[in-house]
FIVOSE-386030 format. One record per residue (C-alpha): residue number from 0; residue in one letter; x, z, y. Coordinates in pm, 1 decimal. Layout:
// residues N
+-----+---------+----------+----------+----------+
: num : residuo :     east :       up :    north :
+-----+---------+----------+----------+----------+
: NUM :       A :        X :        Z :        Y :
...
+-----+---------+----------+----------+----------+
//
This chain:
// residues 180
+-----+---------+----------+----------+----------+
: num : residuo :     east :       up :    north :
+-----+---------+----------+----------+----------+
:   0 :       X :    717.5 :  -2018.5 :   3423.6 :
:   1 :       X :    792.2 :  -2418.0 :   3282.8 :
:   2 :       X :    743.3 :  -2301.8 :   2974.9 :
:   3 :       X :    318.9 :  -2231.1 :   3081.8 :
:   4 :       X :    315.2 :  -2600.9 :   3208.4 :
:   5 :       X :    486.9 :  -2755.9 :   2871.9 :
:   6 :       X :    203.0 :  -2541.5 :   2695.5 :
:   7 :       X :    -76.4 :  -2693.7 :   2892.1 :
:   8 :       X :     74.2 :  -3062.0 :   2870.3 :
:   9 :       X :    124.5 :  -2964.5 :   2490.7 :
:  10 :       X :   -241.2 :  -2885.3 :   2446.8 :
:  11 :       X :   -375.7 :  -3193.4 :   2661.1 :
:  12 :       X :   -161.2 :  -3406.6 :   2439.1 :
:  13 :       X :   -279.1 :  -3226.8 :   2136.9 :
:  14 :       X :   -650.0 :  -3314.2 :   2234.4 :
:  15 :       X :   -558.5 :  -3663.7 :   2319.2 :
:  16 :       X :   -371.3 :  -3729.8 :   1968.6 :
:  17 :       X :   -628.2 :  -3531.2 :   1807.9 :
:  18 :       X :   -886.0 :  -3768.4 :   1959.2 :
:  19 :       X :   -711.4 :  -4102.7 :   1870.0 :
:  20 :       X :   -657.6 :  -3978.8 :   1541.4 :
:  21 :       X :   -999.4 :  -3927.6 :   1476.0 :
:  22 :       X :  -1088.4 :  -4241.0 :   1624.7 :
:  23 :       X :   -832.5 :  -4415.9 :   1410.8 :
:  24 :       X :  -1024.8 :  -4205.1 :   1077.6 :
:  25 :       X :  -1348.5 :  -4362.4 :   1177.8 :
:  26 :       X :  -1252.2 :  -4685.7 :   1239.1 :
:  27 :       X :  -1142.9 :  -4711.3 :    890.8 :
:  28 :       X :  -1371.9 :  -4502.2 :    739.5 :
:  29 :       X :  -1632.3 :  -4738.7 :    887.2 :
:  30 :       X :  -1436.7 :  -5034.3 :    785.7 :
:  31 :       X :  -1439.0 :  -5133.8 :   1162.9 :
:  32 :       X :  -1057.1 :  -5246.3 :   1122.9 :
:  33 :       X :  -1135.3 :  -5532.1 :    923.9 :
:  34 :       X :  -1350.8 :  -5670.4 :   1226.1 :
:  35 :       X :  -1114.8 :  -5648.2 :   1490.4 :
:  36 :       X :   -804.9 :  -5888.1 :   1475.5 :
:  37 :       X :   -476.4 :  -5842.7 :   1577.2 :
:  38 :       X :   -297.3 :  -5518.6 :   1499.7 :
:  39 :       X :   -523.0 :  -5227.0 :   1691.7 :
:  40 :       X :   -446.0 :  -5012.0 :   1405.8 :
:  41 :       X :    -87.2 :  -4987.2 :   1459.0 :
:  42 :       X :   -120.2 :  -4934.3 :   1812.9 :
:  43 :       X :   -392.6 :  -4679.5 :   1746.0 :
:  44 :       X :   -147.8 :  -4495.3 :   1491.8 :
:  45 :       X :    157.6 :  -4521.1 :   1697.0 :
:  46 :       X :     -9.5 :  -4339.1 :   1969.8 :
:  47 :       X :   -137.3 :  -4088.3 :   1809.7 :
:  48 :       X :    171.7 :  -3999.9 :   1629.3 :
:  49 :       X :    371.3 :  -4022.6 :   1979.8 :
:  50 :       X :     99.8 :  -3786.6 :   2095.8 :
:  51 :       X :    110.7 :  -3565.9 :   1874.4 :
:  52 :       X :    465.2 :  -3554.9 :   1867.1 :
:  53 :       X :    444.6 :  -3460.1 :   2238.6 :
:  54 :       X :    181.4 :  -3192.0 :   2179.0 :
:  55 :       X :    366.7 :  -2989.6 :   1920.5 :
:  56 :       X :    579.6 :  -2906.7 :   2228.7 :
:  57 :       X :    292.0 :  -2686.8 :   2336.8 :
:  58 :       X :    311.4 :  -2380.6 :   2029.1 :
:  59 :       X :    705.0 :  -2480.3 :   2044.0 :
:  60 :       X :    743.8 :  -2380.2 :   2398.2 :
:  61 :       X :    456.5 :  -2072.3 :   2374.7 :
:  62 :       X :    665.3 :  -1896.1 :   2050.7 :
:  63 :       X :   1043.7 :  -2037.1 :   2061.5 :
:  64 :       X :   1181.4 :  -1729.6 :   2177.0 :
:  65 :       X :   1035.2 :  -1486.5 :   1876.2 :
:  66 :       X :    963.7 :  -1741.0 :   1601.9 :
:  67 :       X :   1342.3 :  -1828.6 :   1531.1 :
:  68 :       X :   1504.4 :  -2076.5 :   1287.6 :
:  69 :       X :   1222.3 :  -2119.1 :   1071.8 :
:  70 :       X :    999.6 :  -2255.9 :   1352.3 :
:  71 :       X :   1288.3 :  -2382.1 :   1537.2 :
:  72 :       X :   1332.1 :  -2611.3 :   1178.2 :
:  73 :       X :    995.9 :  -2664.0 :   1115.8 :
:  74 :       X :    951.5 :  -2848.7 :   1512.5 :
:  75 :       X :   1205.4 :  -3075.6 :   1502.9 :
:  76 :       X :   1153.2 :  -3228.4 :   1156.2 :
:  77 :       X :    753.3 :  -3250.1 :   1255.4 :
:  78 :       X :    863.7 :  -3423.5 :   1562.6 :
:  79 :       X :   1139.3 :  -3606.6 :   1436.8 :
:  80 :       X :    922.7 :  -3763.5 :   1157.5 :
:  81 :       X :    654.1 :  -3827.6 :   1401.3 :
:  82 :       X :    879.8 :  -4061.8 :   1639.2 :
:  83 :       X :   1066.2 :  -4191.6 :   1298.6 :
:  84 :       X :    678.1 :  -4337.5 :   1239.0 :
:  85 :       X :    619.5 :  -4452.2 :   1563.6 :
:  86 :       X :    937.2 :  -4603.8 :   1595.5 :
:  87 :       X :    825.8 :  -4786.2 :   1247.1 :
:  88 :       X :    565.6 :  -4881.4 :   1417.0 :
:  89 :       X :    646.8 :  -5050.2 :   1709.0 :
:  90 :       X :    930.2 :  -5240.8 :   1524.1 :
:  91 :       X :    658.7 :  -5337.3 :   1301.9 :
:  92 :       X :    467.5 :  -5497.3 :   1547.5 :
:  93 :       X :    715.1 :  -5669.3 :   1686.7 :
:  94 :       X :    780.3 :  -5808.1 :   1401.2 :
:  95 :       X :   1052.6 :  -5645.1 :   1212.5 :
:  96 :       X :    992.9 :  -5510.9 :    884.8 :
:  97 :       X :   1341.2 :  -5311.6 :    906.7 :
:  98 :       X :   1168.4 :  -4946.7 :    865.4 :
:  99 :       X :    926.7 :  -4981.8 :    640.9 :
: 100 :       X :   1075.7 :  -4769.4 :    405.8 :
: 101 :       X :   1043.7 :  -4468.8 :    662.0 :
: 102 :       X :    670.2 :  -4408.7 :    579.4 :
: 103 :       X :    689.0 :  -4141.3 :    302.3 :
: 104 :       X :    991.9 :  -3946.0 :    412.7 :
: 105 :       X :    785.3 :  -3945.3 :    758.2 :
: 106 :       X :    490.9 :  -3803.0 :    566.5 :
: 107 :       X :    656.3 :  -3586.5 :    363.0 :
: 108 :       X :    888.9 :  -3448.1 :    728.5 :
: 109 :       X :    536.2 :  -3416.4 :    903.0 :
: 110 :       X :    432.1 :  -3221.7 :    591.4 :
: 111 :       X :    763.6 :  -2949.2 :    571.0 :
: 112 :       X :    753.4 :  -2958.6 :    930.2 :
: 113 :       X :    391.5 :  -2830.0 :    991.8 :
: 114 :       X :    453.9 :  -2579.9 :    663.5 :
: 115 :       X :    729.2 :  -2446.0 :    827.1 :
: 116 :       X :    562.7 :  -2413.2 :   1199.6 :
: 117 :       X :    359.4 :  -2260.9 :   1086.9 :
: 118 :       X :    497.8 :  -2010.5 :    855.4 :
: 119 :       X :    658.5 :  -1930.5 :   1155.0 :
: 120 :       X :    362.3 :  -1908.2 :   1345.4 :
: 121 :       X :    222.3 :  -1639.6 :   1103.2 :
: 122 :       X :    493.6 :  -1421.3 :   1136.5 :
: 123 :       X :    559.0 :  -1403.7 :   1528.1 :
: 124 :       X :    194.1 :  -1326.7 :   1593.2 :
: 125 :       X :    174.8 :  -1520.0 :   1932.0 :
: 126 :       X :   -140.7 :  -1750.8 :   1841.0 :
: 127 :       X :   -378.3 :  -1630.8 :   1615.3 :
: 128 :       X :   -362.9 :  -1628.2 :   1239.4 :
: 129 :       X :   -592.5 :  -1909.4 :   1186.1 :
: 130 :       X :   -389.3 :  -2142.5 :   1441.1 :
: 131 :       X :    -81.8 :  -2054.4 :   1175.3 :
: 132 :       X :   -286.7 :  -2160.6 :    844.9 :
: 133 :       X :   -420.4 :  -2444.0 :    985.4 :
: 134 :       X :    -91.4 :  -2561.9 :   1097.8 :
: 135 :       X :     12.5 :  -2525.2 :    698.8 :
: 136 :       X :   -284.4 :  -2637.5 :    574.4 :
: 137 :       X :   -361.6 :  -2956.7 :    804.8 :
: 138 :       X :   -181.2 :  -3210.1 :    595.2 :
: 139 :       X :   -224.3 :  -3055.2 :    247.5 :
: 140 :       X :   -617.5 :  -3082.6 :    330.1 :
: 141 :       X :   -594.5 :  -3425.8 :    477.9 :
: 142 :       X :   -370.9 :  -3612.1 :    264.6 :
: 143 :       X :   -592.4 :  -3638.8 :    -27.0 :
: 144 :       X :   -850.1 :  -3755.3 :    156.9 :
: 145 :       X :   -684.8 :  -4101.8 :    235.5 :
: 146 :       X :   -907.0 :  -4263.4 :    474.4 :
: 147 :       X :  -1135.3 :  -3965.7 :    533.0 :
: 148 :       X :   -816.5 :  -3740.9 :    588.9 :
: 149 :       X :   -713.5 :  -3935.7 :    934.5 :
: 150 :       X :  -1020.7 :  -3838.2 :   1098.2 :
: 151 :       X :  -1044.8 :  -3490.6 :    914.3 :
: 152 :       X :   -657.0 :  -3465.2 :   1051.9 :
: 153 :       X :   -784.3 :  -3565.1 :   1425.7 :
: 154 :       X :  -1055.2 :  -3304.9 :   1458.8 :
: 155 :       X :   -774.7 :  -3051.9 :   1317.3 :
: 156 :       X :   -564.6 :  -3110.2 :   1590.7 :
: 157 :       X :   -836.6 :  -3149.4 :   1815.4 :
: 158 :       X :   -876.5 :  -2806.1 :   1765.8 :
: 159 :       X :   -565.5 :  -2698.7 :   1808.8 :
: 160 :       X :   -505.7 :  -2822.4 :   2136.8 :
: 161 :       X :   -846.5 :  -2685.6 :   2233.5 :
: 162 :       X :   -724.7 :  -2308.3 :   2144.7 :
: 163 :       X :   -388.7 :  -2367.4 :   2286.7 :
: 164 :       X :   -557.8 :  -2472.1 :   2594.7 :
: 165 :       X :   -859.2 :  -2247.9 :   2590.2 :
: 166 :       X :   -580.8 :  -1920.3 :   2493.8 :
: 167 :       X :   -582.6 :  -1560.1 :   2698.1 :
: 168 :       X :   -269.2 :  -1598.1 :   2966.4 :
: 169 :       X :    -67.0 :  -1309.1 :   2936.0 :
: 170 :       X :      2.8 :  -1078.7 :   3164.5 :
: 171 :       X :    337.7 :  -1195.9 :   3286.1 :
: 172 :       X :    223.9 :  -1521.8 :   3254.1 :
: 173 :       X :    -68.2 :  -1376.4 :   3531.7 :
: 174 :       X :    149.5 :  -1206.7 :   3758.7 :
: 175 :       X :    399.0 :  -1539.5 :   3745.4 :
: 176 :       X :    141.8 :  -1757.2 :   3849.6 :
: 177 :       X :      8.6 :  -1480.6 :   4131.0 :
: 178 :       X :    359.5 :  -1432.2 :   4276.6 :
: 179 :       X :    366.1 :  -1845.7 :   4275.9 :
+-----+---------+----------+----------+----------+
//
């Protein structure tokens, strides 16, 4: 069952962004940044969003046979506005300011994009209802809270990868893995 594996790699990668994220939150929050020279940040950032780019594939693969168009929709814009960041972000460091437009519309993707996951997550009833709301809620909570929002933002995905990974196999997924 590949889709099992891309669940577990989803939910390690989930953890891992969710922990670089939060790093990222406390560095600034403790003004840590400022200290450090070079461009840490952007690396920091870029990771994190490639990460957790990589660990949305995790809930994609568990529910992309019952959650439809909606969730379908609401993946690939998430992911698509996490790489358009990254991508940002690499060109900026080296150098190029070419993308630096991208920032906002990458927010505001990464925002409509978790909505509609999960939305869609809600309604197929394959993770628990809290996994859903907190997938609508993550950047509506976070955004606000500037500085304090990044880290808030980490420990939210944190804990999403932790209950993808920490989730009940199923019973096909059991007899798959028996039979393997």
């Amino acid at each position: 069952m590949e889709s099992s594996r891309l669940v577990r790699w989803g939910a390690i990668c989930l953890i891992l962004g969710g922990a670089v994220w939060l790093l990222l939150g406390l560095l600034k929050a403790f003004d840590i940044l400022r200290v450090i020279p070079g461009r840490e940040d952007v690396v920091l950032l870029a990771l994190a969003l490639v990460l957790t780019a990589a660990g949305l594939v995790g809930p994609h693969a568990l529910q992309k046979e019952s959650y439809g168009l909606l969730g379908r929709a609401g993946f690939y814009i998430a992911v698509a506005s996490l790489l358009a960041r990254a991508l940002r972000d690499v060109l900026f460091l080296a150098g190029s300011s070419a993308l630096q437009w991208i920032v906002w519309p990458s927010v505001l993707g990464l925002l409509v994009g978790l909505v509609l996951m999960g939305i869609a997550t809600l309604r197929t009833r394959v993770l628990p209802r809290w996994y859903g709301l907190t997938l609508i809620v993550s950047m509506l909570v976070s955004l606000p809270l500037i500085t304090y929002g990044t880290a808030l933002f980490g420990v939210i995905v944190l804990v999403l990868g932790y209950a993808l990974w920490s989730r009940k196999v199923t019973t096909a997924e059991q007899h798959y893995l028996r039979v393997k």
